[in-house]
Each structure stands twice: as structure tokens, then as C-alpha cells.
N, C-alpha and C positions, 0 to 999 in steps of 0.2 A: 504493500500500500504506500502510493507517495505522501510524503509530507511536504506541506508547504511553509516557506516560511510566513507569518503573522505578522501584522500591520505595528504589533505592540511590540516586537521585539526587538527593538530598539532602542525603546523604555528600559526594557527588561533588563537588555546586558548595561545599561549604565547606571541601572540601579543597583548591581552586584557591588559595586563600587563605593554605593553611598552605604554610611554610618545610620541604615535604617531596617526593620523588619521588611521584607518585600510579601505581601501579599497580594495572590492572584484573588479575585472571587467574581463569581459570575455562574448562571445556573449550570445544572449537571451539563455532562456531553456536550458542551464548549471549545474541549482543550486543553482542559488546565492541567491535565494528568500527560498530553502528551507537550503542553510546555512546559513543565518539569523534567521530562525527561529531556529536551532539546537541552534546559540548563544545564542539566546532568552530561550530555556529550559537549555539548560548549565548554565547559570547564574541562572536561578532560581533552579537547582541542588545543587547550592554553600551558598544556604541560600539568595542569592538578591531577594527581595520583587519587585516583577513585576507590584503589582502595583504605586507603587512609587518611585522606581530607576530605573524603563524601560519606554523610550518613544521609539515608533514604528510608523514611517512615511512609507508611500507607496507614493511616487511619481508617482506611475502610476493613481493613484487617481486625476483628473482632480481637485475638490474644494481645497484638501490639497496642491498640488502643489502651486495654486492661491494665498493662504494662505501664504503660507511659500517664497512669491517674497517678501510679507510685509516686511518691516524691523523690526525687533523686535519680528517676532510672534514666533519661534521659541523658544526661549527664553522665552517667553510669557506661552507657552505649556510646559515648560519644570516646570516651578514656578506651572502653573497648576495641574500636576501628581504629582508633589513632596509636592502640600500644604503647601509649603512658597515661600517666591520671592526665585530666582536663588542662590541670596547670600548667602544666609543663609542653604543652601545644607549642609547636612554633609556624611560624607564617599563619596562612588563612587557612580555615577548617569551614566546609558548606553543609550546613544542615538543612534538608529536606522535608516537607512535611506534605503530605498528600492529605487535604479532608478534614484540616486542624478544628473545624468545628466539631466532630465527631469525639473531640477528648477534651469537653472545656478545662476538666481542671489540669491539664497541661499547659495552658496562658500562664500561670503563674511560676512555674518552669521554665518558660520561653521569655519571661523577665529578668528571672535570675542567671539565667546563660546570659540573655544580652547584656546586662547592668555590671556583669561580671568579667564575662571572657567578650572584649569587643571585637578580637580577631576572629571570631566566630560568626560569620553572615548565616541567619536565619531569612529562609525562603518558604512559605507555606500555601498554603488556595483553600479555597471554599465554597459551599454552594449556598451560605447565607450571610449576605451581608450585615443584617441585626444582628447576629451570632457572634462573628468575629467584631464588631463595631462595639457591641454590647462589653463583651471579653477584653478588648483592646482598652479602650476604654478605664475601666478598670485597673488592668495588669500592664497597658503598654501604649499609655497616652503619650506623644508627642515622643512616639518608637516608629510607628508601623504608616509605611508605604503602599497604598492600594492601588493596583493595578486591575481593570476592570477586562474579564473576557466575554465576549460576544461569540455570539454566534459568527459564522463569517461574514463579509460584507461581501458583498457582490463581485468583489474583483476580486476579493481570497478566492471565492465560491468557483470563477472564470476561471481563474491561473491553473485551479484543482482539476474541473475539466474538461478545459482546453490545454491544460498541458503548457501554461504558459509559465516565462519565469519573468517574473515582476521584478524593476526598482519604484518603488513604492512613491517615492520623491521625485520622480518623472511624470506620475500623474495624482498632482496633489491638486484638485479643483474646488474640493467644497473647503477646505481648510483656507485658500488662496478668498474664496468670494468670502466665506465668513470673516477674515478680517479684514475686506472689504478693499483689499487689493487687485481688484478687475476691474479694469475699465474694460470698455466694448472691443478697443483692439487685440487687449489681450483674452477676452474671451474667446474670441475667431481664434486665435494662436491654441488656444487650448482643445475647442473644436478641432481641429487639424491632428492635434496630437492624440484624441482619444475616437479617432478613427477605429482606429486600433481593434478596438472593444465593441465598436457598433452592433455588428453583424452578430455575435458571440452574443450580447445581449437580447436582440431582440430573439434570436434562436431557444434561447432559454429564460426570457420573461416569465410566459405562463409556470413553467415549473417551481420559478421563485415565489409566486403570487400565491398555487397552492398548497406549496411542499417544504417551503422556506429553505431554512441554509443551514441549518444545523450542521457538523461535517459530518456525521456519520448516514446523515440522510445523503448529502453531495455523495458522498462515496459509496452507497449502495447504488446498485446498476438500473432494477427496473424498478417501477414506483410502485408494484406489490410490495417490495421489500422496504421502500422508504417508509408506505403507511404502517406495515409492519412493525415497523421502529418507533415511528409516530406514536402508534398504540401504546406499544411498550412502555415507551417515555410516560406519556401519562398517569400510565398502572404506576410504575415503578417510583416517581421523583414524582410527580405532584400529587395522585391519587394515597400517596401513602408515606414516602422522606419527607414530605411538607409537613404532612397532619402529623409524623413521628415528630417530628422537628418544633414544632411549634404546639404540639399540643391542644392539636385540634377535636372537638368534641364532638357534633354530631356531623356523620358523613355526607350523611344525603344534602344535609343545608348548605356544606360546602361545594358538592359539583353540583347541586340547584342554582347556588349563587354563581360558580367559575361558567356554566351553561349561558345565564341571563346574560352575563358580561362581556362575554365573548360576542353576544349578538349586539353590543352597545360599543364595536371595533370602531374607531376613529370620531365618534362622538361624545357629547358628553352626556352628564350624568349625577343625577341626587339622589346622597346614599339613602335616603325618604323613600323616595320611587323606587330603588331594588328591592329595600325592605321589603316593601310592599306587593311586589309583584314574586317573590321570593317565599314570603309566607311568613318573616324573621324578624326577630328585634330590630331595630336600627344597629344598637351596639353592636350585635354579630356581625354585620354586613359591613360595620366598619370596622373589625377584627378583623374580618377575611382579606377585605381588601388588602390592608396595612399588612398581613402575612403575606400577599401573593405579591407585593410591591416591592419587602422585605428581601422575599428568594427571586428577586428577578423576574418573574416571568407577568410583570404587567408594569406600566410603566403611563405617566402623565404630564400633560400640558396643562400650564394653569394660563387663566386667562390673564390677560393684558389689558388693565386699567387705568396705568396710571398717569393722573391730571388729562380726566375722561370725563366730560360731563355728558354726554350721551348717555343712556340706559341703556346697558352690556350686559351678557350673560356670561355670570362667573363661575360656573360651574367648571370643574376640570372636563378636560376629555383626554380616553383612554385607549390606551395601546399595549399591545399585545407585543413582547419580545422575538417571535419569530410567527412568522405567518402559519406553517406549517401543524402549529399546535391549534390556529384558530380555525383551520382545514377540519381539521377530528372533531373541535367542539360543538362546530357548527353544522358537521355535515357534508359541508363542502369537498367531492373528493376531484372535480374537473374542474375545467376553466366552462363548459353549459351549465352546470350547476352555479358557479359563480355569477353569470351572467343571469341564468333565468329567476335569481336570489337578489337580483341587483345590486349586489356586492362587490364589484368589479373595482370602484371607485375608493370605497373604504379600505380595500385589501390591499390595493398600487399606493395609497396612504398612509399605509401602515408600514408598505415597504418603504419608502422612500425615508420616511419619518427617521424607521429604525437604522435605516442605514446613514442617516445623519448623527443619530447618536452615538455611532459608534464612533464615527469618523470625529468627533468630537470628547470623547472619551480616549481613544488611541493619541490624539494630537495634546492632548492636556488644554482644547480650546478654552478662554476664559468666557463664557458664552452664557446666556440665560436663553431658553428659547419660552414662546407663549405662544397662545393664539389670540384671535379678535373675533369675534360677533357680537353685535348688535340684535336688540328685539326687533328689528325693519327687517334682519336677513342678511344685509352685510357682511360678508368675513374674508378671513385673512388664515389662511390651515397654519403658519408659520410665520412668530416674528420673532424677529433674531437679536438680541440686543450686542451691540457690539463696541468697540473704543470711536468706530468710524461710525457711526450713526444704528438707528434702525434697517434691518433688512427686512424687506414683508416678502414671505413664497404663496405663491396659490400651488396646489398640487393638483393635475389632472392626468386620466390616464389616457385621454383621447388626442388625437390630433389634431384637433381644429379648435382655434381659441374664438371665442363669443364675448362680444362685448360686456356683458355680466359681469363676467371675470374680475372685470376693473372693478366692480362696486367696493369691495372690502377697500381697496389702496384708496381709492378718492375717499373712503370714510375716513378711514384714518389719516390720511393726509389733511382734512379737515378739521379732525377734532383733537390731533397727541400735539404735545409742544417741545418733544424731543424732536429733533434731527433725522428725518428719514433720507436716507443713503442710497436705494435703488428696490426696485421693486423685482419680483420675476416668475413668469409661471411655467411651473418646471411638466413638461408636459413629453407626447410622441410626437412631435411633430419636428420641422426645423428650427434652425435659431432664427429670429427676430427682434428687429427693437420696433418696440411700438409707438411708443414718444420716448420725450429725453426723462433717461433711468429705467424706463419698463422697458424688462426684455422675456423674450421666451427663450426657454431654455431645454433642450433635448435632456430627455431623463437620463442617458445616462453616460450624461458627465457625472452624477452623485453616485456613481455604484463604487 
């Protein structure tokens, strides 16, 4: 099976360097156990002797977890691979941890090494970030470095297979427009260069739309086997790691409410109205939520209000981490199905969305994103706040823009008193500029 390399590692290796915990975390089947292992060869690429400057723990290992509650044994393991006590270490020693939330009273171990032995880089991952945030927190505030994994992005997803081999920083576009460094010539220039990707995209749109990008989906062949997986996923990490994890109480209320939500993809939403249509306390529904937001696998735009005298709708709106899961929840197993559900719209929203946050997460953008509607109808899918003004996106998946479109930017252009910077609707069609600052924008420049 090829591996590719990830958008984030780059982060990765110059964080080995920094005087900080590096943490991976990001939901299950991401990654993060096979970029541990990439660590793991990396270092032994650099001349580190693996068997005695690498200790490698798997938390998902039921005896080692048990092991590593001990106080000491850690430490204990560490003196063992290296064949002296801990003290007596010389140079750098890499300690590994695959799953660290699965041993929380191991945090307080993972302080005493660090506070102690600094020549000791701790590396670990996880599938919840309240978990390790909660723990950190606690045992290893103003220690620990988070490094966020996704699912792949579009162009990981391409490189995978199409067999291409990527420099990453050859095609950097959303990072470039978000700090608002594109003018109109050099968007052409970058047009030009993500040629490239055209064809390969549109070939493999629909799959992303309904199968998302998880890698182990990307890497299975036919799409029995990716729903397969799809299935699986569910049973396994959210049907039951989630509710072990968090301490979830009654079942059915939970995938009542994950069922409701998932049909509420790219709009928003009053935790009141799920209640309600769920059967459940308010509080439950915003337990669940705050759980599924917690492990990753939902995620939200708050609206964009401010110095707004208009009457705007502030409710969040929500999204879903990979398309692919909200394929199973909904039903959705083709691209007829998605059309005759008229879902089409919401689902190329969800991608594009997600593949902005990652690309925003991988870059360490300083970014707020929101959206905008009005009770008239008005809106704005994406507004970007950034050092160089307001960004506003429309997202469509169709090829032909409609004067509509514009309603949200001339709203907003009317009523914010910050700085808006350029407008754009990122769409299937060609580039255009439609007046000065509004442009259309082929979808996938953002993959």
C-alpha cells in the first residue's frame, strides 16, 4: 500500500525540535497511527538508533495501557530500551504514544518525564480532543503542541490515486487568497498552474461528494468495500468508542439525534428544534452535540454579527467532518440518490467547507471563519476574517452563476463597517471577474 506524504508534515518534523509535547489528535482512521510510524522511520532516516532512542507504546493494547496506569513504569520502559536508568540518557530519546487518551492516568507520567528528562521528546495522538485538552490541561498546561489530522484533503486524496507526487508549496491557493494575497493576475497564474488537477478532479468529484476521503476509504478499490468500511466506522468509533469515551447513556437518543443532524448538513440549527423533533431534553441534545464536536466528527460556523444592525440569524450551522459518514447517515449511497434528495448543494458545501479547514489547520492560518444571513434570505456560506480585510465565499456546485448570488455581498457590503477585501463564488464553472473584487472561482483551486 503506498503512502503518501501529508500536508502537516512539515509541522510535524519541526516540531520534533521544539521544547514541547507534540500531539496528533483528530478522529479515528485519519492517520495518526501511520504518522507515527512515518516519525518513527524519519528518525531513524536521521541516524536515531531505534532500538534504543525509540520507545513505541500502542494504547490501544489493552496489557500496555494497564501497565503504563502504574506509576513509574513508563519511565521504567524507557531505562529498559535505552540500557541505563533514565538519568543517565545521553542525547535525544523519542517516546511514542499511540491512543494516549486511552491511559488518562498516564498524563501525569508524561509531566514528570517532561518537567524532568527534557532531552526526552514526547510524541502522542488521539481520537478526542476534550480528552487530551481536559488531561493537558491539568498535567501539561503551557507543554503540549497540537497538531490537528484530517481526513485527507482533496489533493492528498488525488496524489493517492492518481499516483501523483506532490510539493505541497507549489500549489498553495487557499492559504495565498486567505491572507489575501491574490490579486486577479495572480489568480490567472495560479489557474495555469492547477491545470494540473483539473481533469483528476472532476473524474473523481462525485466519489468525494458521496464516499468522502477518509484514507482507508481512498485506498479501498470498489465502493462495496469503501461503504463496507463506512459501516464499520460507525459501529466501531462513533456507535460505541464515542459513547465508551464519553459516557454516553441512552443509545437510541444518541443515533436519533446523530440521524436528525446529519439531515440538518450545511444549515443551521436550534438545539430547541432537535430536542424536539428528537423526543429529548434540550440538555441531552446539547451533551451530544458538545460530544460529537469534542471527537471531531461535527464541526460549526457561527454567524457573523458584528456592528450588524440588520436582523440576522444566529444560529450556528453545521458540518459534518467527512462527507462519507453523512452518505451512511442519510442514506445516500449514489450521486441519483443525492440529486433526487436535493442534496447535491449541501454535500459540495460540506466539501469544500471541510477542505478549507483543513487547509487552515495544516497552515496554522490565523483565520476566524462565519457565515451571514439575514431574515430577507440574504447570505454569505463563508466569511473569512483576515489581517487584509473581510473575505465573503458563496459556494455553489453548478456552473452557471445567477445574479442572486450577489444578494449576500451587497448585504453585507451594506451593513459591516469592517473592510471587505474581495468577494468570490467558488463554483464549476470558469474563472471570472464580475465587477471590481467579485470573482468566480473554479472549485478546484481549494482541493
Amino acid at each position: 500500500m503506498r503512502i503518501i506524504k501529508r500536508h502537516y508534515y512539515r509541522e510535524l518534523i519541526e516540531s520534533l525540535d521544539k521544547d514541547v509535547i507534540t500531539a496528533l489528535v483528530g478522529p479515528r482512521q485519519t492517520g495518526k497511527t501511520t504518522t507515527l510510524n512515518f516519525i518513527e522511520n524519519y528518525l531513524k532516516s536521521k541516524g536515531v538508533n531505534p532500538d534504543k532512542n525509540i520507545l513505541v507504546l500502542n494504547f490501544d493494547d489493552f496489557d500496555i495501557r494497564e501497565k503504563a496506569a502504574e506509576s513509574g513504569y513508563i519511565r521504567e520502559d524507557i531505562s529498559s530500551v535505552y540500557g541505563k536508568n533514565i538519568n543517565e540518557i545521553e542525547g535525544k530519546f523519542y517516546l511514542i504514544i499511540d491512543e494516549v487518551q486511552k491511559a488518562p492516568r498516564s498524563f501525569e507520567e508524561l509531566k514528570i518525564i517532561f518537567d524532568g528528562f527534557r532531552n526526552i521528546k514526547i510524541i502522542v495522538s488521539g481520537s478526542s480532543s476534550l480528552d487530551i485538552m481536559d488531561r493537558s490541561a491539568e498535567s501539561l498546561a503551557g507543554r503540549i503542541r497540537f497538531i490537528k489530522v484530517h481526513p485527507f484533503t482533496i489533493m492528498e486524496a488525488l496524489s493517492l490515486v492518481e499516483n501523483y507526487d506532490i510539493e505541497y508549496d507549489d500549489f498553495s491557493f487557499v492559504p495565498l487568497i486567505f491572507r489575501g494575497e491574490l490579486d486577479e493576475r495572480k489568480i490567472k497564474e495560479k489557474i495555469e498552474k492547477y491545470v494540473f488537477f483539473k481533469n483528476a478532479y472532476k473524474k473523481n468529484l462525485n466519489d468525494f461528494l458521496i464516499m468522502g476521503s477518509l484514507p482507508r476509504v481512498i485506498q479501498e478499490k470498489t465502493r462495496e468495500e469503501k461503504f463496507l468500511f463506512l459501516k464499520d466506522y460507525k459501529n466501531t468509533y462513533i456507535d460505541r468508542d464515542i459513547r465508551l469515551i464519553k459516557g454516553i447513556g441512552d443509545l437510541k437518543d444518541f443515533g436519533r439525534i446523530l440521524t436528525i443532524i446529519s439531515a440538518r448538513l450545511a444549515s443551521s440549527y436550534e438545539t430547541s428544534s432537535l430536542a424536539k423533533k428528537a423526543g429529548v431534553d434540550f440538555r441531552t441534545v446539547k451533551k451530544y452535540i458538545s460530544v460529537l464536536e469534542n471527537t471531531f466528527i461535527i464541526n460549526h460556523l457561527e454567524p457573523y454579527y458584528k456592528n450588524i444592525e440588520k436582523r440576522i440569524v444566529k444560529a450556528p450551522k453545521l458540518y459534518f467532518f467527512d462527507n462519507g459518514i453523512v452518505s451512511l447517515l442519510t442514506g445516500i449511497y449514489n450521486f441519483a440518490a443525492l440529486e433526487k434528495m436535493e442534496k447535491i448543494g449541501a454535500f459540495f458545501e460540506n466539501l469544500i467547507i471541510g477542505n478549507i479547514k483543513k487547509y487552515a489547520d495544516n497552515e496554522k492560518m490565523p483565520v476566524n471563519c462565519y457565515y451571514y444571513r439575514t431574515y430577507s434570505g440574504a447570505e454569505v456560506d463563508v466569511v473569512v476574517e483576515t489581517e487584509a480585510g473581510l473575505l465573503l465565499f458563496e459556494i455553489k456546485s453548478g456552473e452557471n452563476v445567477k445574479k442572486s448570488m450577489l444578494a449576500g455581498f451587497k448585504s453585507m457590503k451594506e451593513e459591516v463597517r469592517e473592510k471587505i477585501n474581495s468577494c468570490y463564488i467558488i463554483y464549476e464553472g470558469p474563472f471570472k471577474k464580475l465587477e471590481e473584487n467579485v470573482f468566480c472561482l473554479p472549485a478546484h483551486l481549494f482541493i
